[in-house]
C-alpha positions as semicolon CSV with decimal commas, in nm:
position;residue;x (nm);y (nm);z (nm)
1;X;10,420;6,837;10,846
2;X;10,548;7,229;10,772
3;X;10,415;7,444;10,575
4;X;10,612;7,537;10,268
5;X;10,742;7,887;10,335
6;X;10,723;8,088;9,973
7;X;11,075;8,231;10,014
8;X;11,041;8,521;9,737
9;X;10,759;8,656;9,899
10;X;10,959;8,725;10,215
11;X;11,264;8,844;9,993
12;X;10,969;9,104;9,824
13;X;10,836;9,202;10,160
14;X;11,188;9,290;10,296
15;X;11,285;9,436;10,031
16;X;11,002;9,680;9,984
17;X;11,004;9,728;10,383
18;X;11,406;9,853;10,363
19;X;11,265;10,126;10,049
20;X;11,025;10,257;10,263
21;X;11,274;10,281;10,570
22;X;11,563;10,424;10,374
23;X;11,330;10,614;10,082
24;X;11,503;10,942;10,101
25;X;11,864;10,742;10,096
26;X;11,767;10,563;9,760
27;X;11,592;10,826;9,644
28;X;11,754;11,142;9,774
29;X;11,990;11,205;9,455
30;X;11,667;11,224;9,204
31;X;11,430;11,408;9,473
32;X;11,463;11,691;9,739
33;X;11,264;11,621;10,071
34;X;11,199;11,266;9,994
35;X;10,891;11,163;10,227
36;X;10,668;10,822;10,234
37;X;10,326;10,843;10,254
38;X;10,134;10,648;10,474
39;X;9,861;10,435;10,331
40;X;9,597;10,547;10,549
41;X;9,669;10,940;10,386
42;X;9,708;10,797;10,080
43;X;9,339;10,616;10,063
44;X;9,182;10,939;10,246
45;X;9,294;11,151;9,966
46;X;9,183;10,893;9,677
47;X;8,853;10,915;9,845
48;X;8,871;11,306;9,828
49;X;8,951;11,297;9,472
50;X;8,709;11,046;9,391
51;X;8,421;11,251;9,568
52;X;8,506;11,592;9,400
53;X;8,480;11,393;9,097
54;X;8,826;11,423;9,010
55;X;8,926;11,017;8,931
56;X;8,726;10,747;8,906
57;X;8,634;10,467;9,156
58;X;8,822;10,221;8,949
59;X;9,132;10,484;8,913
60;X;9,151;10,534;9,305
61;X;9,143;10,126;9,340
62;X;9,442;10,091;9,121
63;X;9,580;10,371;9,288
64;X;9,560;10,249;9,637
65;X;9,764;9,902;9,521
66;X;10,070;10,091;9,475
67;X;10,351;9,928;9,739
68;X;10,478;10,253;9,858
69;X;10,410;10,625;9,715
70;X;10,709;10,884;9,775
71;X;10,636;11,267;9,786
């Protein structure tokens, strides 16, 4: 027997894949120099802020859920 494939998951995943491809041609008209930020950066720098004190632990947790982050 197959597995049941969960069809809207895929549809998310491509979705949010083709915005992180493409960010500066979606975004482009609302922000100049339109970059995506890797994850990896993105956690290093939650850990930063989170040492110096600046967020909390729980703040940089929710933080590092977001899909994609565009600078």
């Amino acid at each position: 027997m197959q597995e049941a494939i969960d069809v809207d998951s895929l549809i998310v995943d491509n979705f949010e894949r083709k915005i992180k491809e493409r960010a500066p041609a979606y975004f482009g008209n609302y922000f100049k120099k339109v970059k995506v930020i890797d994850i990896s950066y993105w956690a290093e720098k939650l850990d930063e802020a989170e040492e110096q004190g600046l967020i909390s632990e729980e703040e940089a947790k929710k933080a590092l859920k977001l899909d994609f982050l565009i600078f």
